[in-house]
MMTF fields as JSON, N, C-alpha, C and O atoms, coordinates in Angstrom:
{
  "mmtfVersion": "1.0.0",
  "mmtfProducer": "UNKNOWN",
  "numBonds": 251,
  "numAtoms": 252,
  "numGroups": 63,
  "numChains": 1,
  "numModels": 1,
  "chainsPerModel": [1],
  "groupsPerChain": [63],
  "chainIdList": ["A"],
  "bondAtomList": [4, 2, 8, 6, 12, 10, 16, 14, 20, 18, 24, 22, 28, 26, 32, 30, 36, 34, 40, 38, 44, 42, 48, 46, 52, 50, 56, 54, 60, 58, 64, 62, 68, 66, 72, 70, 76, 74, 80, 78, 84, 82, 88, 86, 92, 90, 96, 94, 100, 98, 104, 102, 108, 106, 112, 110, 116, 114, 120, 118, 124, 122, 128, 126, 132, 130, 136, 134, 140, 138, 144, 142, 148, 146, 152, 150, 156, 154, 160, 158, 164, 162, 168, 166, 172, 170, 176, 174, 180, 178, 184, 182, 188, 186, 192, 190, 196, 194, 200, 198, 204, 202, 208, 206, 212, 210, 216, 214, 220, 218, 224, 222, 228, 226, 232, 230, 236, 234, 240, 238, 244, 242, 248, 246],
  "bondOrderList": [1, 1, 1, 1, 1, 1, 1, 1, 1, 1, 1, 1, 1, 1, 1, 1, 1, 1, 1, 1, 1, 1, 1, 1, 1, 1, 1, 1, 1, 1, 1, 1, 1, 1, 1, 1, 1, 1, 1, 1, 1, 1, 1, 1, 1, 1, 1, 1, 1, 1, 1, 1, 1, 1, 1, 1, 1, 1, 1, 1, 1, 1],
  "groupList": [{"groupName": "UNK", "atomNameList": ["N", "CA", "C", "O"], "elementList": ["N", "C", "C", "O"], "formalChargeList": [0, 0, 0, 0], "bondAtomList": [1, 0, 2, 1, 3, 2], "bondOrderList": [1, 1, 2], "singleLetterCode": "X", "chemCompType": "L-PEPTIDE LINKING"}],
  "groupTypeList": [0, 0, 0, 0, 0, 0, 0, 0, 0, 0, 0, 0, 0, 0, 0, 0, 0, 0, 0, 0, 0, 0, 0, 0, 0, 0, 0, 0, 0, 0, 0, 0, 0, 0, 0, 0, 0, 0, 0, 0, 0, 0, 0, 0, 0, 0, 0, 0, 0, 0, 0, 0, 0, 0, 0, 0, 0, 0, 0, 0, 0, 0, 0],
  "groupIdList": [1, 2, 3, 4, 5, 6, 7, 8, 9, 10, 11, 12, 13, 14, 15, 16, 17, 18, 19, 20, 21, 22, 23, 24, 25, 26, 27, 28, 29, 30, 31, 32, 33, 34, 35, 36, 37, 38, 39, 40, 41, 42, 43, 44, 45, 46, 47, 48, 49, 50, 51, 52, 53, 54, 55, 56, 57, 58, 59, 60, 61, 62, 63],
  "secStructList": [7, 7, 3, 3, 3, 7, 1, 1, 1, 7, 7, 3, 3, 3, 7, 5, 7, 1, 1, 1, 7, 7, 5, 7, 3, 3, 3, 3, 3, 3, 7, 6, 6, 1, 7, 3, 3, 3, 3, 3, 3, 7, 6, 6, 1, 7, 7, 3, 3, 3, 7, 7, 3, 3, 6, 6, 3, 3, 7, 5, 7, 7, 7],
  "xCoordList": [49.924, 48.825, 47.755, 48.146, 46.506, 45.54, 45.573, 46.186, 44.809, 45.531, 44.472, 44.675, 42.863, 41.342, 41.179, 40.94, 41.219, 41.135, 39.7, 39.372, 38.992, 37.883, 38.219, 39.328, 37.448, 37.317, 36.884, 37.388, 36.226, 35.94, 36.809, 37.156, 37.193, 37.752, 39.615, 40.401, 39.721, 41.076, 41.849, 42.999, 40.688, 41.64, 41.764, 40.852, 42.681, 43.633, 43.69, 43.971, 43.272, 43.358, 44.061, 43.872, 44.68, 45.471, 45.099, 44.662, 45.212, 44.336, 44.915, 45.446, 45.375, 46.009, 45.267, 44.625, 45.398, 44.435, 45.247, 46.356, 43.849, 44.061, 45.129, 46.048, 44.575, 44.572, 46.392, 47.16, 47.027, 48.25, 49.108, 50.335, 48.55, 49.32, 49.586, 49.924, 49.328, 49.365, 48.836, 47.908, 49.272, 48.244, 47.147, 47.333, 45.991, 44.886, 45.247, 45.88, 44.769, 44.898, 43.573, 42.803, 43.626, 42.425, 42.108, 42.817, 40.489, 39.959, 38.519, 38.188, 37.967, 36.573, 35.517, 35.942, 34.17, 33.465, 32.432, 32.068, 31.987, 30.936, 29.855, 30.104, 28.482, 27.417, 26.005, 25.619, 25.407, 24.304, 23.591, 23.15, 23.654, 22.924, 23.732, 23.321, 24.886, 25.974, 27.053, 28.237, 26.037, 26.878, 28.442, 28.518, 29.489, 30.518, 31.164, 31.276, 31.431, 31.515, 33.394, 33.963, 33.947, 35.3, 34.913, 33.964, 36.842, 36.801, 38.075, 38.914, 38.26, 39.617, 39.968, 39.237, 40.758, 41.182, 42.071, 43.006, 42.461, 43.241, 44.04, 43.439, 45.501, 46.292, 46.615, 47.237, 46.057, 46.277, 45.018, 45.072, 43.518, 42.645, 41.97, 40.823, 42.374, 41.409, 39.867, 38.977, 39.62, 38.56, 38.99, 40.064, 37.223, 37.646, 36.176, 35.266, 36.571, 36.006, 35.859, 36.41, 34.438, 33.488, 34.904, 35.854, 34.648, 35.665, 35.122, 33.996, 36.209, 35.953, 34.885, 34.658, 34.039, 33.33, 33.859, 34.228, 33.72, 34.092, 32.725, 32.182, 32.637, 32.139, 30.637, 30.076, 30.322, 28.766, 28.906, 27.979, 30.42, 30.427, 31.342, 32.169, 31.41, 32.87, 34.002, 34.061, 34.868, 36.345, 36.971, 36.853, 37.738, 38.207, 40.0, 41.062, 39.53, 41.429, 41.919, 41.025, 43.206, 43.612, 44.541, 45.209, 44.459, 45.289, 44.749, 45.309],
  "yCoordList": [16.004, 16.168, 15.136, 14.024, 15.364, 14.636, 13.461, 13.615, 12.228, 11.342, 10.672, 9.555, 10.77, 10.002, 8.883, 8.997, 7.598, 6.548, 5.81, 5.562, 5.508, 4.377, 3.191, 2.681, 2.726, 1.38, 0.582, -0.539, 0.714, -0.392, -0.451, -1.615, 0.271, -0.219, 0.493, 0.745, 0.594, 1.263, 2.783, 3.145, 3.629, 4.412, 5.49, 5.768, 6.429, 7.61, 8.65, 8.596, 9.792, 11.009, 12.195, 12.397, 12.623, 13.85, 15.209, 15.433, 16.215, 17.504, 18.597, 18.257, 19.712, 21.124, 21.823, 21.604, 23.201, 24.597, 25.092, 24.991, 25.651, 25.966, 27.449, 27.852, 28.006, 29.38, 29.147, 29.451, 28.649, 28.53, 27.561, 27.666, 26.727, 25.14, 24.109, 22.926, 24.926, 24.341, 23.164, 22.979, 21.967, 20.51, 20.887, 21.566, 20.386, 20.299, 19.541, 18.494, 20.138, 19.248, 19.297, 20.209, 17.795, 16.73, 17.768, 18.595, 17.334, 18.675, 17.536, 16.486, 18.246, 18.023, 19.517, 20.581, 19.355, 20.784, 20.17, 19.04, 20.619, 20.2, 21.193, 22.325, 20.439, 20.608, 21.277, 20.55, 22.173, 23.045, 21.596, 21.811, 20.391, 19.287, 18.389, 17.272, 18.871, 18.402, 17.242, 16.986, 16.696, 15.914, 16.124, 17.343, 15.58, 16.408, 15.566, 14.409, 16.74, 15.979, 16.429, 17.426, 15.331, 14.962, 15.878, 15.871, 17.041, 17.518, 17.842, 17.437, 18.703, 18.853, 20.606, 21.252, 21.316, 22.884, 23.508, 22.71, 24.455, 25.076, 25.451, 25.918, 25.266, 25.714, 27.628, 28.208, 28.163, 29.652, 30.237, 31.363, 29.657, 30.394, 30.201, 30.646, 29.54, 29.557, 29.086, 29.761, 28.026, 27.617, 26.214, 25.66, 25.737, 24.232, 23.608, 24.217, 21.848, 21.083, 20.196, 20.053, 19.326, 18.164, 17.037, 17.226, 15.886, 14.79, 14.198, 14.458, 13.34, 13.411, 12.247, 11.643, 12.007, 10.772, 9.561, 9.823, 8.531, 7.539, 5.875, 5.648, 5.434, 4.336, 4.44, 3.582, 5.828, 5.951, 6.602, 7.089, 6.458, 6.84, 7.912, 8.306, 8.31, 9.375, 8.448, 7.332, 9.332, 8.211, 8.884, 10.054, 7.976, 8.089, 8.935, 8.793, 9.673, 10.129, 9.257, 8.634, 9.047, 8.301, 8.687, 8.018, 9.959, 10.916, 11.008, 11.767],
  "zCoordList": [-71.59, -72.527, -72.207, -71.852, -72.287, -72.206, -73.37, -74.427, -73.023, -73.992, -74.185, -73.708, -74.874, -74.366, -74.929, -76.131, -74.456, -75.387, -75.246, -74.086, -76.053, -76.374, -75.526, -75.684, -74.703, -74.078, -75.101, -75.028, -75.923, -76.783, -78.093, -78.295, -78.884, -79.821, -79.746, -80.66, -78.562, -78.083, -78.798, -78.55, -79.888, -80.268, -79.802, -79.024, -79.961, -78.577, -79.642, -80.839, -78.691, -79.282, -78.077, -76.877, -78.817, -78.418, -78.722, -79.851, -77.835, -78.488, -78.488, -77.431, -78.683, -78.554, -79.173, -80.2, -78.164, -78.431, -80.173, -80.698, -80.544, -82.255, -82.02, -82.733, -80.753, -80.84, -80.404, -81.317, -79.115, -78.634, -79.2, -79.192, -79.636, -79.939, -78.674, -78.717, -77.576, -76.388, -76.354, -77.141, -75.407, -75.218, -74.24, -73.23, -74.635, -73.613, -72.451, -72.591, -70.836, -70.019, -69.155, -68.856, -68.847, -68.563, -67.403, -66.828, -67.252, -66.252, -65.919, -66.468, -64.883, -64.761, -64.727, -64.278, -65.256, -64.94, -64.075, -64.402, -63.209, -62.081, -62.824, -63.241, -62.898, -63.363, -62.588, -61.673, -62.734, -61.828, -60.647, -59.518, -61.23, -60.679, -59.807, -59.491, -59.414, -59.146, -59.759, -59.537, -60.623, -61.484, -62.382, -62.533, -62.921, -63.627, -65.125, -65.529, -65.525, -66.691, -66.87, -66.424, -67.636, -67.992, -69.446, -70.231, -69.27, -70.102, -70.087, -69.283, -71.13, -72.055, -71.902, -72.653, -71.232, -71.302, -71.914, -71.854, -72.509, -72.511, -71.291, -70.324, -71.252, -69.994, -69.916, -69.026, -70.966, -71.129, -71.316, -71.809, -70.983, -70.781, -71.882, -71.835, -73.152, -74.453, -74.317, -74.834, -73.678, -73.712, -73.332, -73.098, -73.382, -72.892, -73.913, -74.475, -73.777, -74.52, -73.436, -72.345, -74.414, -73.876, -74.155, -74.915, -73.284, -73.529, -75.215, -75.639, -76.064, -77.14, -76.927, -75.879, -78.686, -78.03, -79.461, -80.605, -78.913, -80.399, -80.035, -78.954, -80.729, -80.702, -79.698, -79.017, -79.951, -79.467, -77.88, -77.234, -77.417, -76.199, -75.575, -76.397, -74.76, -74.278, -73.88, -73.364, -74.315, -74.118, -73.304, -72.939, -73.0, -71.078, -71.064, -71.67, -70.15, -70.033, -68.949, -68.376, -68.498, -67.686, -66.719, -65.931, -66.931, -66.255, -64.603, -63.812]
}
């Protein structure tokens, strides 16, 4: 399971699809500009999510 924690104030979040109960696993999406952004999937196709954000910033997976 993806596991995103805050560099600054250390707190960890865990995520599973609403639709499966499944755990999200850590992903990247590459961006039209080539840039990529850290994100969160469904392992059965549900969809996917932005990395979470806490303390003003995106929090990091470590996977």
């Amino acid at each position: 399971m993806a596991t995103y924690e805050c560099d600054n104030c250390g707190m960890g979040v865990n995520a599973t699809c609403a639709k499966c109960d499944e755990p999200l696993k850590d992903d990247s999406l590459k961006l039209d500009d080539g840039s990529s952004v850290q994100i969160s999937k469904c392992p059965n196709g549900h969809g996917k999510i932005k990395s979470p954000m806490c303390c003003g910033s995106d929090m990091r997976c470590a996977i």
